[in-house]
PyMOL Python script that loads the backbone (N, CA, C, O; Angstrom):
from pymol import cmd

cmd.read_pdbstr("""\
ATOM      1  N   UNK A   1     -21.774  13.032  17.671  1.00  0.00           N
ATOM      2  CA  UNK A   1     -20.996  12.187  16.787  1.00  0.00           C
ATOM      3  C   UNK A   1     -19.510  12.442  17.040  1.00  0.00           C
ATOM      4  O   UNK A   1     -19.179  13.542  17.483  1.00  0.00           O
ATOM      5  N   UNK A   2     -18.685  11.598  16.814  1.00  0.00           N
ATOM      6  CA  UNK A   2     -17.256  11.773  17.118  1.00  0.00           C
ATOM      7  C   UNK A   2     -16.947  11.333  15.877  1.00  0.00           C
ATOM      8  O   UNK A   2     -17.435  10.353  15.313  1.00  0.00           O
ATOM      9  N   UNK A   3     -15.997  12.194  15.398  1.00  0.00           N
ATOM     10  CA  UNK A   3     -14.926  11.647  14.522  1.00  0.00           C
ATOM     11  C   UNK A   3     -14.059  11.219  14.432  1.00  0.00           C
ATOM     12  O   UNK A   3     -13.217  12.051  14.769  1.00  0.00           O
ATOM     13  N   UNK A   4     -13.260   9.630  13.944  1.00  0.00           N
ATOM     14  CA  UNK A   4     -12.185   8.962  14.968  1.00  0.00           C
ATOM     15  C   UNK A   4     -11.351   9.265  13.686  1.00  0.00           C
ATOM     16  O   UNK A   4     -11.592  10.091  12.805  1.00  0.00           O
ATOM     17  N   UNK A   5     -10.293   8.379  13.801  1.00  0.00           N
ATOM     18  CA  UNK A   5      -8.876   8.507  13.402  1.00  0.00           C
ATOM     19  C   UNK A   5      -8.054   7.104  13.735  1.00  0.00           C
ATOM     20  O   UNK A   5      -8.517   6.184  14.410  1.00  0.00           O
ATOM     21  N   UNK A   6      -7.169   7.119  13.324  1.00  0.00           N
ATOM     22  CA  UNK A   6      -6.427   5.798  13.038  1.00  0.00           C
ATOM     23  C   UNK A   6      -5.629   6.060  14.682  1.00  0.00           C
ATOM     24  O   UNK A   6      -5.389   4.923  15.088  1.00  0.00           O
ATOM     25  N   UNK A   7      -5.334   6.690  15.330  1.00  0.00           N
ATOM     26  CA  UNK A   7      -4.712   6.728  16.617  1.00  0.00           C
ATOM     27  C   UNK A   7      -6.027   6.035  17.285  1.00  0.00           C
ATOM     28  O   UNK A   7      -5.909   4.954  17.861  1.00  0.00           O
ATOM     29  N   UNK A   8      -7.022   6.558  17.207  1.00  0.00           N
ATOM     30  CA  UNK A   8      -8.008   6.218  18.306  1.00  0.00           C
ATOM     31  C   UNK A   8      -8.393   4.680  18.008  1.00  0.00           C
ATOM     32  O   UNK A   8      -8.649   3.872  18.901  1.00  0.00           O
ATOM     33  N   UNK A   9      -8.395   4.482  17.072  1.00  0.00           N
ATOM     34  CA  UNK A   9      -8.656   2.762  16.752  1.00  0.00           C
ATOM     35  C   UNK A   9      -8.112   2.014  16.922  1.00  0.00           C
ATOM     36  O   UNK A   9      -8.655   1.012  17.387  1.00  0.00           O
ATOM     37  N   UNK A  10      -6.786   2.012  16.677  1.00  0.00           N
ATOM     38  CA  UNK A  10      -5.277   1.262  17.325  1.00  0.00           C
ATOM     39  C   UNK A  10      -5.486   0.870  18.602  1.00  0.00           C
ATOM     40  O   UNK A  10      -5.348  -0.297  18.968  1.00  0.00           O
ATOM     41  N   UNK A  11      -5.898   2.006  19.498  1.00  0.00           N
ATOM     42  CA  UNK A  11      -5.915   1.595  20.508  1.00  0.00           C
ATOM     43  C   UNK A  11      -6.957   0.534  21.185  1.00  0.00           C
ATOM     44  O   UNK A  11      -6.816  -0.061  22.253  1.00  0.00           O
ATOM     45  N   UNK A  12      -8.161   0.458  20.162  1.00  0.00           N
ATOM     46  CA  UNK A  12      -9.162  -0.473  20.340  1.00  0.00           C
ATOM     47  C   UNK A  12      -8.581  -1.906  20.372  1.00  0.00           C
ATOM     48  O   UNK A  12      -9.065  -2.876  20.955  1.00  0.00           O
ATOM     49  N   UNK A  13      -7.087  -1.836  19.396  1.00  0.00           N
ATOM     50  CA  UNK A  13      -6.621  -3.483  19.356  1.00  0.00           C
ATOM     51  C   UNK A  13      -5.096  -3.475  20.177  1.00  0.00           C
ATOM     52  O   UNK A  13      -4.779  -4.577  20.625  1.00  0.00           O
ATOM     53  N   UNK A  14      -4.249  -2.494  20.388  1.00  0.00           N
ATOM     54  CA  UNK A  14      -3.717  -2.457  21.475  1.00  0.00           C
ATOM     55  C   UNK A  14      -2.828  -1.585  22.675  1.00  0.00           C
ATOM     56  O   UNK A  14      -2.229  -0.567  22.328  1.00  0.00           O
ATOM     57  N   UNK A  15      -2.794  -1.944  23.771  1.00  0.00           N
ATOM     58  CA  UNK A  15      -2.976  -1.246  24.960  1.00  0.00           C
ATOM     59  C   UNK A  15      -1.322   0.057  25.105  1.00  0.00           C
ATOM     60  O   UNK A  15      -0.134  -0.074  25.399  1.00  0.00           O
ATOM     61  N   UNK A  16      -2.219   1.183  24.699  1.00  0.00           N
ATOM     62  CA  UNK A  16      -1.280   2.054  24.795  1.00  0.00           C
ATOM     63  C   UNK A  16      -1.456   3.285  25.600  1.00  0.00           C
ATOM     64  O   UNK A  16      -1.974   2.839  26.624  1.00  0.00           O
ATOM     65  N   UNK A  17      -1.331   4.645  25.767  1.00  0.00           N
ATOM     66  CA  UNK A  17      -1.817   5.626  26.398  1.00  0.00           C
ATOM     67  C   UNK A  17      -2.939   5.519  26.049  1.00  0.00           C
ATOM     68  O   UNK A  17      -3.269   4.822  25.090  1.00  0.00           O
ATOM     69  N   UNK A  18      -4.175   6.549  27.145  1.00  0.00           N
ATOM     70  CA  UNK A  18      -5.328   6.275  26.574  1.00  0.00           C
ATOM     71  C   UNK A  18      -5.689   5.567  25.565  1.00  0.00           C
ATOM     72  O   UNK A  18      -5.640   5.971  24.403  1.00  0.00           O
ATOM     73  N   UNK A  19      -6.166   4.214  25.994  1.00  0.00           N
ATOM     74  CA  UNK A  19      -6.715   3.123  25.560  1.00  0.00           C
ATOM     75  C   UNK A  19      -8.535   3.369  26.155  1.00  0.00           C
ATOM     76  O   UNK A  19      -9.657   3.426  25.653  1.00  0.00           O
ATOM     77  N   UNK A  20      -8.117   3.425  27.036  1.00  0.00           N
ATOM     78  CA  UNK A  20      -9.240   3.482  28.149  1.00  0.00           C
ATOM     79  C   UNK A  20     -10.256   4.600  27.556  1.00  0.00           C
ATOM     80  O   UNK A  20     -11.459   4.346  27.605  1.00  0.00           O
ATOM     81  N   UNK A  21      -9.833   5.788  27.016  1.00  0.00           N
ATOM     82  CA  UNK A  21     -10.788   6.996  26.561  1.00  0.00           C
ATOM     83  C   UNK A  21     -11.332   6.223  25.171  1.00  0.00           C
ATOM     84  O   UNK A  21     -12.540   6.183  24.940  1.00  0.00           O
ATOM     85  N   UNK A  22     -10.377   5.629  24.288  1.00  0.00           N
ATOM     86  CA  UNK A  22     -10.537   4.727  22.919  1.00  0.00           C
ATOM     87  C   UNK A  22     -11.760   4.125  23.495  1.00  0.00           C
ATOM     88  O   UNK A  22     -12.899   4.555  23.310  1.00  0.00           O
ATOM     89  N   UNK A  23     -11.412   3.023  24.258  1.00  0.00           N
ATOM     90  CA  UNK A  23     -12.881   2.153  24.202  1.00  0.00           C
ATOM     91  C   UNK A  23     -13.988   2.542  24.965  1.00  0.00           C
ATOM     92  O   UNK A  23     -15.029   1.891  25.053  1.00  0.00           O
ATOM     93  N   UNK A  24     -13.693   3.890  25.662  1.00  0.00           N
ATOM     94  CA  UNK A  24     -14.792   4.724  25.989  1.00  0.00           C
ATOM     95  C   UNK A  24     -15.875   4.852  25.067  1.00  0.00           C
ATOM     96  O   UNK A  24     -17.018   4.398  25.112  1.00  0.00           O
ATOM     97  N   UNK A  25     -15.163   5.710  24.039  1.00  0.00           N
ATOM     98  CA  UNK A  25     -15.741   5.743  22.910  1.00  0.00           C
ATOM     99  C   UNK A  25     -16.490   5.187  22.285  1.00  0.00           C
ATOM    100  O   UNK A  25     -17.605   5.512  21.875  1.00  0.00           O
ATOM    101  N   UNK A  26     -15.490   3.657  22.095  1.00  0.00           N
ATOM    102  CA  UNK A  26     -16.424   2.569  21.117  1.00  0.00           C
ATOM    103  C   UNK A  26     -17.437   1.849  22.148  1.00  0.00           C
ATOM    104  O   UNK A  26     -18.516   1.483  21.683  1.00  0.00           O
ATOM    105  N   UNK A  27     -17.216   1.661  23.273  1.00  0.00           N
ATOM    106  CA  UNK A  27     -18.485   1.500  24.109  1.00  0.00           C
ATOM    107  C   UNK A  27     -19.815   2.244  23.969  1.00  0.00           C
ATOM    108  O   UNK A  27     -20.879   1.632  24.069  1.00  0.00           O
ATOM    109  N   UNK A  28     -19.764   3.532  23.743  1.00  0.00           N
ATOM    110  CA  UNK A  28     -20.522   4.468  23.690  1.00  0.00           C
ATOM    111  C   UNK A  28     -21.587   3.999  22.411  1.00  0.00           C
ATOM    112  O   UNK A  28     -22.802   3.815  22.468  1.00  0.00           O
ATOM    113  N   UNK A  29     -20.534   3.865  21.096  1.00  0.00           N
ATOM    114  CA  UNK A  29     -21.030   3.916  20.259  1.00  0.00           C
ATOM    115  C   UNK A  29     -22.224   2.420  20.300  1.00  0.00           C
ATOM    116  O   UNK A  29     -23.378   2.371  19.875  1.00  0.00           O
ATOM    117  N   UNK A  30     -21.528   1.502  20.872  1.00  0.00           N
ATOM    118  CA  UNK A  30     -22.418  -0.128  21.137  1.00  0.00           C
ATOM    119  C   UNK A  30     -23.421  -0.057  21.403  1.00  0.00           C
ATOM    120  O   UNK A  30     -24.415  -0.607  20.929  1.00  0.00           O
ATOM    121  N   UNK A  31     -23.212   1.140  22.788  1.00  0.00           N
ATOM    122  CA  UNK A  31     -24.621   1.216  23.548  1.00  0.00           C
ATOM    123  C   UNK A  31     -25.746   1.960  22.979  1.00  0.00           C
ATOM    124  O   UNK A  31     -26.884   1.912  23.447  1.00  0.00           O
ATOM    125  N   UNK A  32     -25.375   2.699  21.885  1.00  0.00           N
ATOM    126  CA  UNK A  32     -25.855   3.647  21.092  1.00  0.00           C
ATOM    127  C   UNK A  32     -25.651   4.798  21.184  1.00  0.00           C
ATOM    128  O   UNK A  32     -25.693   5.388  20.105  1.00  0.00           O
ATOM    129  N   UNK A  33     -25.363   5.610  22.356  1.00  0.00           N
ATOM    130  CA  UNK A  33     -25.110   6.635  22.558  1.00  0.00           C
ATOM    131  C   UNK A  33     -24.401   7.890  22.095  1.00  0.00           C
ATOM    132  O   UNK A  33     -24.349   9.012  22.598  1.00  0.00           O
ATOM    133  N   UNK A  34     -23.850   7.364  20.947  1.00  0.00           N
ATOM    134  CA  UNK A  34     -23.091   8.491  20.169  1.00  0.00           C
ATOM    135  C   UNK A  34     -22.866   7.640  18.508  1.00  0.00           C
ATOM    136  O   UNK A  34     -22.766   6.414  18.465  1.00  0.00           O
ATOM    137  N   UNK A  35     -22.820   8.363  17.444  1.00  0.00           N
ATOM    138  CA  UNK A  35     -22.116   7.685  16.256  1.00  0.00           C
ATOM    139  C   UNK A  35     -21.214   7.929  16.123  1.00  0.00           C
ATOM    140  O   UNK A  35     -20.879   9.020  16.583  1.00  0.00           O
ATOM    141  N   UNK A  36     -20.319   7.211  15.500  1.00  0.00           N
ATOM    142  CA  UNK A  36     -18.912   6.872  14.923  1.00  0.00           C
ATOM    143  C   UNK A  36     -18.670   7.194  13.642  1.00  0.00           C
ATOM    144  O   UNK A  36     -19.241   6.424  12.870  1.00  0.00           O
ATOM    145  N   UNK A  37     -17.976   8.128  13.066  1.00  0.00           N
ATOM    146  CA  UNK A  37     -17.835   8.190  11.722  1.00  0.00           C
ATOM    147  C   UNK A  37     -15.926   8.420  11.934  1.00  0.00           C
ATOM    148  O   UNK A  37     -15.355   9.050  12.825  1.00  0.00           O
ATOM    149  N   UNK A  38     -15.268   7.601  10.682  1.00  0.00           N
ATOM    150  CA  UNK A  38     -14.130   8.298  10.312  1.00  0.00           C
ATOM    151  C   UNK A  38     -13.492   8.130   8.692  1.00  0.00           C
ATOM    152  O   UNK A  38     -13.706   7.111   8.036  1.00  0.00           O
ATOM    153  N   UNK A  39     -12.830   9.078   8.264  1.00  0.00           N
ATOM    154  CA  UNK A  39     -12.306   9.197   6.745  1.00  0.00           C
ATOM    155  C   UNK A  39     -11.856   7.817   6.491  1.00  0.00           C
ATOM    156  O   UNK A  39     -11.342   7.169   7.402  1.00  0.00           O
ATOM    157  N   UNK A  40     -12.114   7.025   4.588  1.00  0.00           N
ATOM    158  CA  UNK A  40     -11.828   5.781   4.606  1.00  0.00           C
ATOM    159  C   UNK A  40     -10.247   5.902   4.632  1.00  0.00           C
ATOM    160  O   UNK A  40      -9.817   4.929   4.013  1.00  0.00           O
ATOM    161  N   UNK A  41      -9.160   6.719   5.108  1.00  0.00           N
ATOM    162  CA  UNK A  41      -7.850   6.841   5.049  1.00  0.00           C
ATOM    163  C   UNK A  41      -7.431   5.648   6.197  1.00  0.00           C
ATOM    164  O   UNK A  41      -6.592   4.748   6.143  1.00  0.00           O
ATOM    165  N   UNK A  42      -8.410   6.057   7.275  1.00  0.00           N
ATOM    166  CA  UNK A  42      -8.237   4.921   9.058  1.00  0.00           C
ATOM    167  C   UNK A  42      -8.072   3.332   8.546  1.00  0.00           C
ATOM    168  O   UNK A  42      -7.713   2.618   9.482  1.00  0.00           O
ATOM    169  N   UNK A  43      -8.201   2.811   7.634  1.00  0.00           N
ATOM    170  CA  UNK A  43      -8.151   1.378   6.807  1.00  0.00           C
ATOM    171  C   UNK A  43      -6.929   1.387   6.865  1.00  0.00           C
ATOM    172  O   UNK A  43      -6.210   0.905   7.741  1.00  0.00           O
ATOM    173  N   UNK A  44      -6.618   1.998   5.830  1.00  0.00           N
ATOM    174  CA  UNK A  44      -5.270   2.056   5.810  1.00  0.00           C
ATOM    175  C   UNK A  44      -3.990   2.372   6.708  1.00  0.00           C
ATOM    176  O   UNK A  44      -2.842   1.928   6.680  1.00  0.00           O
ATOM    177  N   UNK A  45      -4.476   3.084   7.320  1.00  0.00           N
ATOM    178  CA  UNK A  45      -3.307   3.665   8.317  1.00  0.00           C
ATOM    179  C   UNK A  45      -3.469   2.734  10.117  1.00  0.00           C
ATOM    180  O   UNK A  45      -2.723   2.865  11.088  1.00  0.00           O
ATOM    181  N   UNK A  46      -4.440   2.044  10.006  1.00  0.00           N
ATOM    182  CA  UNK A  46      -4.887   1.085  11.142  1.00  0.00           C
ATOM    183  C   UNK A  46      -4.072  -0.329  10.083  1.00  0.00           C
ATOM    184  O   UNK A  46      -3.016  -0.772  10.533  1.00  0.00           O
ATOM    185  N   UNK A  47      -4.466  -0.777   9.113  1.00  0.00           N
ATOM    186  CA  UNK A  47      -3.558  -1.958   8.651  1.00  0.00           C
ATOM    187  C   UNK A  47      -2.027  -1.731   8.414  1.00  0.00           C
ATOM    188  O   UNK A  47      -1.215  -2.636   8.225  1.00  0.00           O
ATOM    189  N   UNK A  48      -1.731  -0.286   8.453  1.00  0.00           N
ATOM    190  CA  UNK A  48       0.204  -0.256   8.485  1.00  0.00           C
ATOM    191  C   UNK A  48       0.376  -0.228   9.574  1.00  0.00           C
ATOM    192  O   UNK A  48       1.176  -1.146   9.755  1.00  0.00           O
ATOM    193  N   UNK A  49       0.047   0.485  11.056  1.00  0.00           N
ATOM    194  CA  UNK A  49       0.029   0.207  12.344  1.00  0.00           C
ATOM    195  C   UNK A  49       0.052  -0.721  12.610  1.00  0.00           C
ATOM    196  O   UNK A  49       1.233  -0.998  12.817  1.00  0.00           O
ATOM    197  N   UNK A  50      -0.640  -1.658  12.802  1.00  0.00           N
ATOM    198  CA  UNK A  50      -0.692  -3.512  13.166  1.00  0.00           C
ATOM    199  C   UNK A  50       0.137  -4.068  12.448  1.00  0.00           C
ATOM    200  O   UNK A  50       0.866  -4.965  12.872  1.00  0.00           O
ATOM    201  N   UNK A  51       0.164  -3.656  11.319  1.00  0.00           N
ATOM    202  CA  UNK A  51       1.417  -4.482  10.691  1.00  0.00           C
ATOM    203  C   UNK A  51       2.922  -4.314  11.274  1.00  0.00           C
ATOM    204  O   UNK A  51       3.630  -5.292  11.517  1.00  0.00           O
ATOM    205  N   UNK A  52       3.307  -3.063  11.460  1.00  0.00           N
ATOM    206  CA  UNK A  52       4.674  -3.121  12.061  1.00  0.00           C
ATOM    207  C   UNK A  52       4.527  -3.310  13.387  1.00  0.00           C
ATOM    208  O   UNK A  52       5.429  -2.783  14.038  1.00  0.00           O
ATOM    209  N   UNK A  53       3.395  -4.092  14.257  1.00  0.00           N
ATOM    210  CA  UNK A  53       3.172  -4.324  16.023  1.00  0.00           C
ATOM    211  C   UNK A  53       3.583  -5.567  15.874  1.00  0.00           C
ATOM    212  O   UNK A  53       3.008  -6.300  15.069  1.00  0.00           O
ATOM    213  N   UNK A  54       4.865  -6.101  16.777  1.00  0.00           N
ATOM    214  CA  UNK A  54       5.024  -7.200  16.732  1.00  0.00           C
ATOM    215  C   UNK A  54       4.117  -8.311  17.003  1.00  0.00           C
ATOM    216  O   UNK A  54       4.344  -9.521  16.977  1.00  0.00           O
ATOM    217  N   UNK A  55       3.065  -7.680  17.262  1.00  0.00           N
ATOM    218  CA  UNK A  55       2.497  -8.837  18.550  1.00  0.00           C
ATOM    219  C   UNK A  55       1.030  -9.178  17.688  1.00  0.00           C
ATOM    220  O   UNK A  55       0.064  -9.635  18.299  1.00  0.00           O
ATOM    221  N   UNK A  56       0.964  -8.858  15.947  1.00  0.00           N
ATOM    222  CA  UNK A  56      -0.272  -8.767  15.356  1.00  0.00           C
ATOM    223  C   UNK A  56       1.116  -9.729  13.883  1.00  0.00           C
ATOM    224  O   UNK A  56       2.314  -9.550  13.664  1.00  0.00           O
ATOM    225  N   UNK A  57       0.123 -10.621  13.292  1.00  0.00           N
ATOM    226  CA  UNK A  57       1.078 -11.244  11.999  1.00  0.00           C
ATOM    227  C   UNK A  57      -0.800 -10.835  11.012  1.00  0.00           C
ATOM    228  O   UNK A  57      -1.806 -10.205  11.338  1.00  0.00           O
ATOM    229  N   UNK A  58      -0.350 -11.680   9.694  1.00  0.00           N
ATOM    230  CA  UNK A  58      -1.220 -10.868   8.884  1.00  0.00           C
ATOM    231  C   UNK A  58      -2.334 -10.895   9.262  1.00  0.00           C
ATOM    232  O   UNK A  58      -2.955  -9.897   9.628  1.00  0.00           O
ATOM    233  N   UNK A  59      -2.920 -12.431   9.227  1.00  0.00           N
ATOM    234  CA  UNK A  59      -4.454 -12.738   9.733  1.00  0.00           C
ATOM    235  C   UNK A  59      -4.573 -12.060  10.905  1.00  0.00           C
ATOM    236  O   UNK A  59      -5.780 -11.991  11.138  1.00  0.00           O
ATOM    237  N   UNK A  60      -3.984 -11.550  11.721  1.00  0.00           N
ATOM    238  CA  UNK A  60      -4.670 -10.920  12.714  1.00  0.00           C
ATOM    239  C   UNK A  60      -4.874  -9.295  12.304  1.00  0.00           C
ATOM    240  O   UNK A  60      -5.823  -9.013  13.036  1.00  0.00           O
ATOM    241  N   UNK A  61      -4.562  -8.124  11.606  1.00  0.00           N
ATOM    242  CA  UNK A  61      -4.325  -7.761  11.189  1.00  0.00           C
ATOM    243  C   UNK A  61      -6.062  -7.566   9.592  1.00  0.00           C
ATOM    244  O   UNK A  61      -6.873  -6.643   9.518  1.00  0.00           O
ATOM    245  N   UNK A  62      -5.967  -8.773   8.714  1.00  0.00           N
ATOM    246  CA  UNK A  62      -6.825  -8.812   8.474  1.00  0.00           C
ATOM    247  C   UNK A  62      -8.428  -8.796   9.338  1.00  0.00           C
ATOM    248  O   UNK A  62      -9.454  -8.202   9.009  1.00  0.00           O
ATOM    249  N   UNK A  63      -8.211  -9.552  10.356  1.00  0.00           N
ATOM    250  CA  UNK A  63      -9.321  -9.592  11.371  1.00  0.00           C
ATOM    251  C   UNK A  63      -9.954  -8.097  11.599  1.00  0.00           C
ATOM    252  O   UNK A  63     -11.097  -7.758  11.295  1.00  0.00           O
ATOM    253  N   UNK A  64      -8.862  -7.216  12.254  1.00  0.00           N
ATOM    254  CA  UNK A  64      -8.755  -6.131  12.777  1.00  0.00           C
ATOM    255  C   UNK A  64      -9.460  -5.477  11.914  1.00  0.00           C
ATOM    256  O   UNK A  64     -10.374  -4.825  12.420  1.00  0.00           O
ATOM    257  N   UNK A  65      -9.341  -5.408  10.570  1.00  0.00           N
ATOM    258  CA  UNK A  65      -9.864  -4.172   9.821  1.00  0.00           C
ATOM    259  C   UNK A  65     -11.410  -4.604   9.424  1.00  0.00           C
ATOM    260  O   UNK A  65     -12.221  -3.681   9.512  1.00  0.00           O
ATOM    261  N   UNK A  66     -11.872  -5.754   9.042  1.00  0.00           N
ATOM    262  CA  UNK A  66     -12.839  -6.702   9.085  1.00  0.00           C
ATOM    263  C   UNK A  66     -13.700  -6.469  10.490  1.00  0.00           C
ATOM    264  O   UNK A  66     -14.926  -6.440  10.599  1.00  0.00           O
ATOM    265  N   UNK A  67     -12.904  -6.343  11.318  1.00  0.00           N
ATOM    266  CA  UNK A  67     -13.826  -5.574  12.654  1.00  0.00           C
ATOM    267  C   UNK A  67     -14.275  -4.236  12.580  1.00  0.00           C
ATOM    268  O   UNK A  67     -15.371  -3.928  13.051  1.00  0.00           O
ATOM    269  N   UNK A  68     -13.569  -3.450  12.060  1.00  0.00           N
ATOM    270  CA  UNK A  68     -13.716  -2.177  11.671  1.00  0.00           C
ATOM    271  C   UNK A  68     -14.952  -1.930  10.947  1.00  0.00           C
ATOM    272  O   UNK A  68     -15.847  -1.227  11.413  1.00  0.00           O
ATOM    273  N   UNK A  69     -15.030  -2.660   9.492  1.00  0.00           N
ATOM    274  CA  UNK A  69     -16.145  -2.692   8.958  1.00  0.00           C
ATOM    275  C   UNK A  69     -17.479  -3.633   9.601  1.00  0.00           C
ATOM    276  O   UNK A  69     -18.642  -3.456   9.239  1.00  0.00           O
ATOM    277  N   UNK A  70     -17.085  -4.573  10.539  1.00  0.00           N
ATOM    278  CA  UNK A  70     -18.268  -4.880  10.891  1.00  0.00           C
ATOM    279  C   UNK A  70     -19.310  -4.012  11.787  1.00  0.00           C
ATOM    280  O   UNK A  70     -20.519  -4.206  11.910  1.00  0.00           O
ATOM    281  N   UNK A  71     -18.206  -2.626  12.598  1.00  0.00           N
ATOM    282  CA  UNK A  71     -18.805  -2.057  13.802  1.00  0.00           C
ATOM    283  C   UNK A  71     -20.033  -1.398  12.993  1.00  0.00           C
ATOM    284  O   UNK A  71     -21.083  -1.120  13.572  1.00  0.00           O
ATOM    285  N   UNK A  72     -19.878  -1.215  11.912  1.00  0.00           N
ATOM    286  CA  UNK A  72     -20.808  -0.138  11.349  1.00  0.00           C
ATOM    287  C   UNK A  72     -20.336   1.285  11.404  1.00  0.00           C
ATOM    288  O   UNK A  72     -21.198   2.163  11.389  1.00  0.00           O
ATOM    289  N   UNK A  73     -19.338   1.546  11.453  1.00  0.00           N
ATOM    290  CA  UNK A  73     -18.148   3.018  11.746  1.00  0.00           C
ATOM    291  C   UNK A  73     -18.995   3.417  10.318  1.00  0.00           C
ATOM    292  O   UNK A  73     -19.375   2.615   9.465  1.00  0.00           O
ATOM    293  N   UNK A  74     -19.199   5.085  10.312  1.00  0.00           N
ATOM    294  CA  UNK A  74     -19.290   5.187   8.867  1.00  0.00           C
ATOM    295  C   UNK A  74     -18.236   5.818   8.244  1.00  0.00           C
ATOM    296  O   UNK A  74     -17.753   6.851   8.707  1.00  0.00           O
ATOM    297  N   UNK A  75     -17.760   5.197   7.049  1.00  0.00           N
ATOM    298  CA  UNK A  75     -16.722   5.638   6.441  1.00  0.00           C
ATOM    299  C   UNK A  75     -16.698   6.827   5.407  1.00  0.00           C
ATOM    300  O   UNK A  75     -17.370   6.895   4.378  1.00  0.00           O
ATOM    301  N   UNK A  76     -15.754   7.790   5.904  1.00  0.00           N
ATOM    302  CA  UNK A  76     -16.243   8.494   4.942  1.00  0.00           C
ATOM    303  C   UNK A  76     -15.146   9.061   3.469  1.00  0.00           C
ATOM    304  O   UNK A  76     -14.084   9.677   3.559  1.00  0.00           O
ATOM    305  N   UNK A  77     -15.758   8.658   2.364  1.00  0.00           N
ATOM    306  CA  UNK A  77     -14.936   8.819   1.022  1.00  0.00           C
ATOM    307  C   UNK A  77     -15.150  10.192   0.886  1.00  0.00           C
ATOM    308  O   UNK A  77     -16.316  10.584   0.844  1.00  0.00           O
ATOM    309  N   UNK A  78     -14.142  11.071   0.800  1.00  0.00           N
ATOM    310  CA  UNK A  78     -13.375  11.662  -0.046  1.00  0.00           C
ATOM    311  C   UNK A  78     -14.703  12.262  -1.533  1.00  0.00           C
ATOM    312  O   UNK A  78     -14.893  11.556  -2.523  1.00  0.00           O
ATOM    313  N   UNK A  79     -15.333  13.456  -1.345  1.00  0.00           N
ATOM    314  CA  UNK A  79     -15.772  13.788  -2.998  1.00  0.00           C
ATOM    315  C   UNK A  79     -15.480  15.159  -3.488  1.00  0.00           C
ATOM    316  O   UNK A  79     -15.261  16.095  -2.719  1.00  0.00           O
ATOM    317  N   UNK A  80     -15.480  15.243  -4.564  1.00  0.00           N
ATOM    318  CA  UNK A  80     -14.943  16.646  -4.918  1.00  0.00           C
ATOM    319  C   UNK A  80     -16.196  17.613  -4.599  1.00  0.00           C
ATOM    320  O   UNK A  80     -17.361  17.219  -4.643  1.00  0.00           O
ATOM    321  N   UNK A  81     -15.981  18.338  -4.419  1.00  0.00           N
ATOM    322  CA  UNK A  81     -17.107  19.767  -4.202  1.00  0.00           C
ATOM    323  C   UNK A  81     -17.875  19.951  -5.796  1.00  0.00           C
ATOM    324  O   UNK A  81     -17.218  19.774  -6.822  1.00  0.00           O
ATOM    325  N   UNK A  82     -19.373  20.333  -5.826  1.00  0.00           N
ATOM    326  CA  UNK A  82     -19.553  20.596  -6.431  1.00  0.00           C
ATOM    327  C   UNK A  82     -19.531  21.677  -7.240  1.00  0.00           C
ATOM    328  O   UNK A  82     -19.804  22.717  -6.639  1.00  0.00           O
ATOM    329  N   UNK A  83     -19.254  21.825  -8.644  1.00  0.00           N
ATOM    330  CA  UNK A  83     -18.861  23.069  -9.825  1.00  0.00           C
ATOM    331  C   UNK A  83     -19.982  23.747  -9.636  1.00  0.00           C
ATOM    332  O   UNK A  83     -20.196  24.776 -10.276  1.00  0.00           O
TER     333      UNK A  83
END
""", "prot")
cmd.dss("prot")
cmd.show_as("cartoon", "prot")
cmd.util.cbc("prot")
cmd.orient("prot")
C-alpha cells in the first residue's frame, strides 16, 4: 500500500518533476497492484494547488477532485484514539 499526499497527486493533473513516478503509482493502483490510501487533508490541499495553476479555472479544478473520489483512493479521516 502506498500512502500518497497532495504533492504526489498534483502531479497526476500536472507535469512537474517526477510526474512520471506519480503516475507510476496511480497506474499501479488501476492495474491492481498496490492500494492507494491518503489523509482526507489531500482534498484540500490538491483544490488550493490547482487553484493558484494558471492553466486549471474552477470547473476544472472541481473535476480534479471528483476524480480523486472517483479512483476509489481511500480516504483517511482523522479519529481520536480511544480512552
Amino acid at each position: 500500500m502506498y500512502i500518497v499526499d497532495a504533492s504526489v497527486a498534483i502531479k497526476w493533473f500536472s507535469e512537474e518533476e517526477y510526474t512520471d513516478k506519480a503516475i507510476d503509482i496511480r497506474d499501479k493502483f488501476f492495474k491492481g497492484t498496490c492500494e492507494l490510501a491518503a489523509p482526507d487533508l489531500i482534498l484540500y490541499e490538491v483544490s488550493n494547488a490547482l487553484r493558484f495553476n494558471p492553466n486549471y479555472n474552477e470547473e476544472d479544478v472541481t473535476e480534479a477532485i471528483n476524480s480523486l473520489f472517483d479512483m476509489g483512493i481511500s480516504i483517511i479521516v482523522p479519529i481520536p484514539p480511544e480512552s
